[in-house]
C-alpha positions as CSV (number, residue, x, y, z in Angstrom):
1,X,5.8,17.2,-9.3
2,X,5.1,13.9,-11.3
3,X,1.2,13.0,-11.5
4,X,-0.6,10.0,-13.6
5,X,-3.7,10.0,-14.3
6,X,-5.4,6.7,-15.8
7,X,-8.3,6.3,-18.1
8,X,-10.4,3.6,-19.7
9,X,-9.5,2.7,-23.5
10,X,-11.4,0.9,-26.0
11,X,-9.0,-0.8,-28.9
12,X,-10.9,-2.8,-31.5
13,X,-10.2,-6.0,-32.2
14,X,-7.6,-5.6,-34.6
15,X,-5.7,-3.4,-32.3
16,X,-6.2,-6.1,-29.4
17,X,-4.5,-8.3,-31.5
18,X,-1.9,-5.6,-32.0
19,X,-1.7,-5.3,-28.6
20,X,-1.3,-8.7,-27.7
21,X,1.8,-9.4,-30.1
22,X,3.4,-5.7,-28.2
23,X,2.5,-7.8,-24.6
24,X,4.4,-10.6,-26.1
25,X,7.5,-9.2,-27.5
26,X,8.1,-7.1,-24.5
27,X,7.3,-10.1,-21.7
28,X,9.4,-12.3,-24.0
29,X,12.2,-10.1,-23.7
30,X,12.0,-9.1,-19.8
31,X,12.0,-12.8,-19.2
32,X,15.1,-13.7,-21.5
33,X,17.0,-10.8,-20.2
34,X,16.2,-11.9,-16.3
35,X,17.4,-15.4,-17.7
36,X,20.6,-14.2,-18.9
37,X,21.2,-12.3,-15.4
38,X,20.9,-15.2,-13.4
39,X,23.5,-17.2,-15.6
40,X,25.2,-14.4,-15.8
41,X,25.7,-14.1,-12.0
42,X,26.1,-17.9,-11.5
43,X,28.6,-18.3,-13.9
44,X,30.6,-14.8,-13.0
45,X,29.4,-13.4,-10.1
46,X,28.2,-10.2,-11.6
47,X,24.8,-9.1,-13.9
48,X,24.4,-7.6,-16.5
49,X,24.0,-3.6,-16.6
50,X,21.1,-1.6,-19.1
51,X,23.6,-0.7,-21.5
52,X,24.6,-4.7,-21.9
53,X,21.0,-5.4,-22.1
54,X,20.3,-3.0,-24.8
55,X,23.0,-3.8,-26.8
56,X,21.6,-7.3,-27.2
57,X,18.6,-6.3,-29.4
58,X,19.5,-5.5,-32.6
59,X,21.0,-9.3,-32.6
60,X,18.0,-10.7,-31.4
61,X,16.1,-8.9,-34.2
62,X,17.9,-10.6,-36.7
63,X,17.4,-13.3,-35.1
64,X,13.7,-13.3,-34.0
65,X,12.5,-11.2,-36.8
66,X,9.0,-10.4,-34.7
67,X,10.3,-8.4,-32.3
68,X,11.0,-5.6,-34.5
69,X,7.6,-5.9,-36.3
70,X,5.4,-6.8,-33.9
71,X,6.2,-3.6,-31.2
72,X,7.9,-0.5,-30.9
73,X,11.2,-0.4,-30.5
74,X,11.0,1.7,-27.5
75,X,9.1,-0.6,-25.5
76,X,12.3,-2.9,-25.8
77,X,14.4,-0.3,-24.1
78,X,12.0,0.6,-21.6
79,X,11.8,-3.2,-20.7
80,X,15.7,-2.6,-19.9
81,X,15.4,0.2,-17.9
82,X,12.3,-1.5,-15.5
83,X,14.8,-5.0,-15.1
84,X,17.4,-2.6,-13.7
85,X,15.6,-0.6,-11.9
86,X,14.3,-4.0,-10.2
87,X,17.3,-4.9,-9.9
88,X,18.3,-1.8,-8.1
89,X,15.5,-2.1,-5.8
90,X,16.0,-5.3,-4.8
91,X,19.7,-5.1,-3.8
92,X,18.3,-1.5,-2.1
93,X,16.0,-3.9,0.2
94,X,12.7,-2.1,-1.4
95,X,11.4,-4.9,-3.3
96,X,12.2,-8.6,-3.7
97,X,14.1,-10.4,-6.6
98,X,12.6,-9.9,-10.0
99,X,10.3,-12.8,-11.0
100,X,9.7,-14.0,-14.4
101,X,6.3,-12.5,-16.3
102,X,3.8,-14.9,-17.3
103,X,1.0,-14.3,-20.1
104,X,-2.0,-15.0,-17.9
105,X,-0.9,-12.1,-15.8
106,X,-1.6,-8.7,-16.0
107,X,0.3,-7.4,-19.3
108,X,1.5,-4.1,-20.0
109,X,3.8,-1.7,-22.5
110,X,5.8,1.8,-21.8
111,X,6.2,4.2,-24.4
112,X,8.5,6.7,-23.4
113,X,7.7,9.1,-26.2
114,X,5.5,9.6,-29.5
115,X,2.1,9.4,-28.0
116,X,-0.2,11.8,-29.4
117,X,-3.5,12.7,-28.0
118,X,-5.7,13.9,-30.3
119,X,-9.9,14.7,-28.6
120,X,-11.0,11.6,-27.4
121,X,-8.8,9.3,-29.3
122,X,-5.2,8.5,-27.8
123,X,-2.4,7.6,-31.2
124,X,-0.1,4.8,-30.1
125,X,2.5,3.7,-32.5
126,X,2.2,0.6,-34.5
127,X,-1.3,0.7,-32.9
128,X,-3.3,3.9,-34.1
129,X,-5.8,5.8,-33.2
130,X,-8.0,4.5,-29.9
131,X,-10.7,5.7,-28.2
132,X,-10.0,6.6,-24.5
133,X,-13.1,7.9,-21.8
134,X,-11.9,11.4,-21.3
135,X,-13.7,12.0,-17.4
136,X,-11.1,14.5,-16.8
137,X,-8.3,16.7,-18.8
138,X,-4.4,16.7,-17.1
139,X,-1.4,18.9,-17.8
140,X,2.3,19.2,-17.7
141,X,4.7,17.7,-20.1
142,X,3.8,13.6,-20.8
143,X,6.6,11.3,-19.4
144,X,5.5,8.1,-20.3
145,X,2.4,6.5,-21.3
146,X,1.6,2.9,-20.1
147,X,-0.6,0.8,-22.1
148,X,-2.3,-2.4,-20.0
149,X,-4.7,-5.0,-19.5
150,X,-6.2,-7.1,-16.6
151,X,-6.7,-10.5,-16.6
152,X,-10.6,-9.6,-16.7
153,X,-9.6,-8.0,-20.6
154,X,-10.6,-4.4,-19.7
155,X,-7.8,-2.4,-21.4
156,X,-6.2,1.1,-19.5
157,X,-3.9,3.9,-20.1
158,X,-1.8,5.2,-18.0
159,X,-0.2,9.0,-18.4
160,X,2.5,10.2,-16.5
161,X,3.1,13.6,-16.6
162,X,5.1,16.4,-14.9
163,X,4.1,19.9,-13.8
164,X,5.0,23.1,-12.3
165,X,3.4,22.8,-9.0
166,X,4.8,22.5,-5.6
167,X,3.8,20.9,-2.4
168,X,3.1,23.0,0.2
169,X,5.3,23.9,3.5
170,X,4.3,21.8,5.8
171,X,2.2,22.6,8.7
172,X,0.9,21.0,12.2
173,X,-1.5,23.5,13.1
174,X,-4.8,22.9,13.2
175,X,-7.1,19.8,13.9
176,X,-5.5,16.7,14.6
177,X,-6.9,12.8,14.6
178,X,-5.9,9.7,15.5
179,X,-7.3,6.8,13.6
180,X,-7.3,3.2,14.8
181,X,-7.5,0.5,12.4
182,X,-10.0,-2.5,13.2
183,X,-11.9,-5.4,12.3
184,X,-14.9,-5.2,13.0
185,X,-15.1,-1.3,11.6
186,X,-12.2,-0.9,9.0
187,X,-10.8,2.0,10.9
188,X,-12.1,4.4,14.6
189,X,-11.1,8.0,14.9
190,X,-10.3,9.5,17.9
191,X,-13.6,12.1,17.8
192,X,-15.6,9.0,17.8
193,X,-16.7,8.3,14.2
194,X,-16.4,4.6,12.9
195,X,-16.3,3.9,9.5
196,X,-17.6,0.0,7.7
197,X,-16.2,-1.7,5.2
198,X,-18.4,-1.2,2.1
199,X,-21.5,-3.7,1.9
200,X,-21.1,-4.5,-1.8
201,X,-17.8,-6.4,-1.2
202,X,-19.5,-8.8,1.0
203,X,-22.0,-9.3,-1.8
204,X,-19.0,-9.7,-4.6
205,X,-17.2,-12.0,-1.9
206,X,-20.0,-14.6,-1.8
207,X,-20.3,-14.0,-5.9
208,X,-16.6,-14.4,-5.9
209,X,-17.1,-17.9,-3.6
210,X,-19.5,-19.6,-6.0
211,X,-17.7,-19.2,-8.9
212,X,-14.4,-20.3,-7.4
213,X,-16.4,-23.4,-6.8
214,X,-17.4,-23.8,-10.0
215,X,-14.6,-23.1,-11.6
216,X,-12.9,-26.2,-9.2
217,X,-15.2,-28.4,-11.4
218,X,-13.8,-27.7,-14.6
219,X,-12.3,-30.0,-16.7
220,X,-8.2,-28.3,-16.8
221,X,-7.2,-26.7,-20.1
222,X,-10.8,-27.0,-21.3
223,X,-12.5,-23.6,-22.8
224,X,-15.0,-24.0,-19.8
225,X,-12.0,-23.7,-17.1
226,X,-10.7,-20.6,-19.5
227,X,-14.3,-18.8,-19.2
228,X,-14.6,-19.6,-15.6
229,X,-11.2,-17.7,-14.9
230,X,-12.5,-14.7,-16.8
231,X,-15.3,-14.7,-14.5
232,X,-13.4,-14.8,-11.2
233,X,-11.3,-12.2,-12.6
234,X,-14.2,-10.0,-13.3
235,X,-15.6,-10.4,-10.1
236,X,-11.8,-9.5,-7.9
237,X,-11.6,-6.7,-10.9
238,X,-15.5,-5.3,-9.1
239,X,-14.0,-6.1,-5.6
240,X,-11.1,-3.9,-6.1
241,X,-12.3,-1.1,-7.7
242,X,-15.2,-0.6,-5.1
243,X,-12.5,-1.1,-2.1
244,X,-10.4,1.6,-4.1
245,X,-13.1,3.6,-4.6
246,X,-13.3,3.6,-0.5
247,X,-9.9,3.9,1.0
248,X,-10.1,7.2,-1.7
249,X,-13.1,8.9,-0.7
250,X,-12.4,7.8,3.0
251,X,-9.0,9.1,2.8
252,X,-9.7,12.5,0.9
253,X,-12.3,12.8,4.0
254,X,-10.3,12.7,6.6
255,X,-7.4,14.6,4.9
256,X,-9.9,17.6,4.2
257,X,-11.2,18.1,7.3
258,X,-8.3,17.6,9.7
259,X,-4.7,19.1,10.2
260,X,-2.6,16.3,11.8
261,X,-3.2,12.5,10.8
262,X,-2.0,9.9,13.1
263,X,-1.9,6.0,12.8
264,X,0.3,3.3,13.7
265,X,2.9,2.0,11.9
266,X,1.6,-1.2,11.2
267,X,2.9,-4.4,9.7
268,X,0.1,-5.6,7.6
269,X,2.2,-8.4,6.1
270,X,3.4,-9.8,9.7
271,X,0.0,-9.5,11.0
272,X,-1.1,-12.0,8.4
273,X,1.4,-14.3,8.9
274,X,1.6,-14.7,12.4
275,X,-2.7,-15.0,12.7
276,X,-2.1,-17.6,9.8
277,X,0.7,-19.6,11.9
278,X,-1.4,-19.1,15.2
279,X,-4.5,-20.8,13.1
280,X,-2.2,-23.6,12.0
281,X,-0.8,-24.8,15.3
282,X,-4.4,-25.4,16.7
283,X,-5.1,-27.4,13.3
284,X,-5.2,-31.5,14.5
285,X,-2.5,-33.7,12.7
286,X,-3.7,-34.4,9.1
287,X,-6.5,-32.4,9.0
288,X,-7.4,-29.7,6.1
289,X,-5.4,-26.4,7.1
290,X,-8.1,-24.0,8.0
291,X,-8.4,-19.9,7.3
292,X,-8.1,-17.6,9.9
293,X,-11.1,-15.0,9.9
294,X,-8.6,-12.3,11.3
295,X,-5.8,-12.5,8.9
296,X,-8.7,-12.7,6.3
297,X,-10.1,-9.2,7.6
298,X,-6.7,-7.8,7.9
299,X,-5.7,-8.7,4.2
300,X,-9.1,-7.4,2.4
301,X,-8.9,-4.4,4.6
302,X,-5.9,-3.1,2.3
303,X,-4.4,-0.9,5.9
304,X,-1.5,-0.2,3.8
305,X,-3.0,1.2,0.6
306,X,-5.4,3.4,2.9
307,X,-2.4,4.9,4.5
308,X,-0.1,5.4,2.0
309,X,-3.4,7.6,0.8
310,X,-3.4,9.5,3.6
311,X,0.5,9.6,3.4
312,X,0.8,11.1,-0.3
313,X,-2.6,13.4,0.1
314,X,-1.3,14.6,3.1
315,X,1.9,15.4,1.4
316,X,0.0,17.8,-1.5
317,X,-2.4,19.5,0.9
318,X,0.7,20.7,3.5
319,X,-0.7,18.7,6.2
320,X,1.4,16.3,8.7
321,X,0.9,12.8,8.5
322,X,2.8,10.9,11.0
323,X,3.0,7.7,12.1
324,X,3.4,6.0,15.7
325,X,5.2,3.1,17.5
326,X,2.8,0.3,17.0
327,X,4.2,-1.8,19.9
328,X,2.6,0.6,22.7
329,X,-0.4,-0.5,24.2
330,X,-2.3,2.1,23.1
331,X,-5.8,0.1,24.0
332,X,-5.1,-0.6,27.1
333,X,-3.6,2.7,28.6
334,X,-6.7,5.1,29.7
335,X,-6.3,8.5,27.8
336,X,-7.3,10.2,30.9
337,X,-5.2,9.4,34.0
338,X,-2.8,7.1,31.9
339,X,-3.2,4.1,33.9
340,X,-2.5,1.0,32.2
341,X,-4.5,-2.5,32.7
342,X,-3.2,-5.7,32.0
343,X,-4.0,-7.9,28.6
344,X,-7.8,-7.2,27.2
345,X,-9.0,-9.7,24.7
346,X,-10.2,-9.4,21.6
347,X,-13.8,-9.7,22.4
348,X,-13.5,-6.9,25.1
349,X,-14.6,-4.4,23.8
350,X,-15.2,-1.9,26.7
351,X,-13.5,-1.6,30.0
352,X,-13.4,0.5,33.0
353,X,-10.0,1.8,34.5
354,X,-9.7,1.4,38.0
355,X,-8.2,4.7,38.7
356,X,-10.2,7.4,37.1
357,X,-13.4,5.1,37.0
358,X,-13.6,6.3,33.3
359,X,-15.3,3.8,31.0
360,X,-13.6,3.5,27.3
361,X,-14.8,1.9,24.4
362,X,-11.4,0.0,23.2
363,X,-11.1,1.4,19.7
364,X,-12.0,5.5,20.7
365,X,-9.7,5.1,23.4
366,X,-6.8,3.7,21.2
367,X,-7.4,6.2,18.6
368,X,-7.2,9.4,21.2
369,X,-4.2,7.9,22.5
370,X,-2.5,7.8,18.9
371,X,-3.4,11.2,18.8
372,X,-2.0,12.1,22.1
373,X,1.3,10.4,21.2
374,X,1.6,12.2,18.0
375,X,0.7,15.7,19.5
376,X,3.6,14.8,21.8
377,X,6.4,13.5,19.2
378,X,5.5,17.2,17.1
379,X,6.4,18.6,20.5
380,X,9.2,17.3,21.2
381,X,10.6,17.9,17.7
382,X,9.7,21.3,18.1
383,X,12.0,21.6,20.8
384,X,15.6,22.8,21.0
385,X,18.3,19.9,21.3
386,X,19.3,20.8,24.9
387,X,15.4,20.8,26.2
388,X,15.2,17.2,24.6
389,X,18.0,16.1,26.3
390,X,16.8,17.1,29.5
391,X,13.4,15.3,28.8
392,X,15.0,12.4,27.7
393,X,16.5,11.9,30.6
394,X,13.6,12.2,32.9
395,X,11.1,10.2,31.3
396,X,10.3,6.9,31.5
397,X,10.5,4.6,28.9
398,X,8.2,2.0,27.3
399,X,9.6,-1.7,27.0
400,X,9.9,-1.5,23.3
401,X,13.6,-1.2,22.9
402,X,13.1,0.5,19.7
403,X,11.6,3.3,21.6
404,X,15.0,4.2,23.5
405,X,15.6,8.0,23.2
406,X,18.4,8.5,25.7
407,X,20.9,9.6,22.3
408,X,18.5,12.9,22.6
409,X,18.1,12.7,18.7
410,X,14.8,13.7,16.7
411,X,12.2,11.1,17.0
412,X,11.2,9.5,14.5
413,X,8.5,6.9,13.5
414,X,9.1,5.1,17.1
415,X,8.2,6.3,20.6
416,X,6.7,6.1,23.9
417,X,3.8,6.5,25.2
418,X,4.1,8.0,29.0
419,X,2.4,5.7,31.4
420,X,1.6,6.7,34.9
421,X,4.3,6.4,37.5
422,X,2.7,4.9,40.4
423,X,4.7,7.3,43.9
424,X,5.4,6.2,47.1
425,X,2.0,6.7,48.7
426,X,0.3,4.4,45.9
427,X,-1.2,7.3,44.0
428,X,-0.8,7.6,40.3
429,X,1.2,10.5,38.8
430,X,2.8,11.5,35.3
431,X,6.5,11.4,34.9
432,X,6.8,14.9,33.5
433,X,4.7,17.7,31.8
434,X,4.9,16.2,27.9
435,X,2.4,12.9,28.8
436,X,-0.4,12.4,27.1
437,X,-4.0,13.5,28.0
């Protein structure tokens, strides 16, 4: 299996300014190659392939006689193979069109072989030697080795390596959890535990605040403006390594100490949008557009990253990750007698269902009912093809219309959720013996 690993480096000033020209040549390069692909493709129809790109470079050495003493050749080609693999991607619908590179950016190099690592000293070539913080050893044959730096000038090395291990079989038994994702708490499990977004990135937020404000008084292009930027980006650089540092402890928790992992597969990027819109169309003609708190919340909550950590530690431990239909009203429906009660607002935040007389805090009860649902679609895939069509059949179905499982295949990422069935003496019962509770 492929593992990086990523360290802190140290390059003196001299190799800085070596690294810089390598930034350069290479970001030079992507963006005249993208450049030639769209004329290419508005003049033809077509783009160019890796092996045309390629095959452009020892003109432009001639002609441009930097690039071939300012960075290793290598780079060059690996700066071919990442345009067509973003190419790739985006005609794939995995990623979106390939954007032109600026230098303010982060910047960063690939060299694909003829790194040496030598103690605590790392030997790039056309670079030399440079120091690297060794806080932990790796092993497995080195794939690539990416060299970069953020726009707060801290510089990073990045090894990619593959080894002889293998994930393990995959297994559902055990412990499960459901885990809610909030706004108030960053995320609610279904034993009851709630979890807080850290306290220092409230503090670095209002830091972060201030010095955008200051930096809005600088004159532009000035050497004040240029040290104010290095500042902000300092201050994000603190913000995101202590909401990394987080989602990865969180996440390691969680995987440890339970079996199944359940959560809903949300669209962070919609969400965002759509409380943005909703705060614009209450804005008053002419008036300064406004921020909505929510959308703020969602986005610094970084929902996606943490669950694409639980996704991939899931993956190396054996353990099921799985991930439920987020159009069920998983709040509203109680996890004991599965009745459901109309629209609860967002300020609601406990509620009493009218049938069981149970009272539920909102996020514990969505987070048992994600479990519930995901204890239910291992079941069901567990089950032999003619059993599923017969439950198919009988069940009801939610009003998502991506939940339709009449076609008795495998579910996948969509569902239902069983809701009580009210009978014809006004009681409440379960359509069949797979609900939830």
């Amino acid at each position: 299996m492929y593992q990086a690993y990523k360290y802190r480096i140290y390059p003196t000033s001299e190799q800085q300014l070596a690294l810089a020209k390598s930034f350069g040549c290479c970001r030079w390069f992507w963006n005249y190659s993208l450049n030639l692909c769209h004329e290419t493709y508005r003049d033809t129809g077509k783009s160019l392939s890796r092996a045309a790109i390629q095959k452009m470079l020892p003109q432009l050495k001639k002609e441009h006689e930097w690039l071939k003493t300012d960075t290793y050749s290598q780079c060059l080609q690996v700066v071919a193979l990442n345009l067509s693999t973003a190419y790739k991607n985006f005609f794939d619908r995995q990623a979106k069109l390939p954007k032109f590179k600026s230098k303010k950016g982060r910047q960063s190099i690939t060299y694909p072989q003829n790194v040496e690592f030598q103690d605590n000293y790392i030997k790039l070539p056309k670079i030399g030697l440079v120091y690297y913080r060794r806080h932990r050893d790796f092993s497995g044959e080195i794939k690539t080795v990416t060299v970069s730096v953020n726009p707060d000038g801290k510089y990073f090395v990045s090894v990619l390596v593959e080894d002889d291990r293998v994930n393990p079989e995959k297994s559902a038994e055990g412990k499960a959890i459901g885990i809610d994702l909030g706004s108030t708490h960053f995320c609610i499990t279904s034993d009851g535990s709630k979890y807080k977004n850290p306290k220092n990135i409230a503090k670095y937020t209002l830091n972060l605040k201030r010095k955008q404000q200051k930096l809005a008084r600088k004159q532009k292009g000035s050497n004040a403006q240029t040290k104010a930027r290095i500042k902000i980006a300092r201050v994000q650089g603190k913000i995101a390594r202590c909401r990394e540092d987080f989602l990865h402890k969180l996440s390691r928790k969680i995987v440890n100490e339970n079996q199944v992992i359940a959560v809903e597969n949300l669209a962070v990027k919609n969400m965002v949008k759509n409380q943005c819109d909703h705060a614009s169309e209450k804005e008053a003609p002419g008036s300064a557009p406004r921020h909505n708190n929510l959308a703020i919340s969602i986005g610094e909550g970084a929902w996606g990253m943490f669950e694409t950590m639980l996704s991939y530690k899931a993956e190396r431990e054996g353990k099921t990750y799985i991930e439920v239909d987020r159009f069920l009203p998983y709040s509203q429906t109680c996890n004991i007698c599965l009745n459901q009660v109309g629209s609860l607002s967002v300020n609601v935040k406990n509620w009493t269902c009218e049938h069981c007389h149970t009272t539920h805090n909102r996020e514990i009860n969505a987070a048992i009912n994600i479990k519930n649902e995901a204890l239910r679609i291992l079941r069901v895939r567990n089950l032999p093809s003619h059993d599923k069509c017969q439950m198919y059949s009988k069940q009801e179905l939610g009003t998502s219309s991506t939940a339709n499982l009449r076609e008795c295949k495998s579910p996948g990422k969509t569902s239902v959720l069983l809701d009580a069935i009210p009978s014809e003496d006004g009681n409440l019962s379960c359509s069949n013996s797979y609900s939830i509770g």
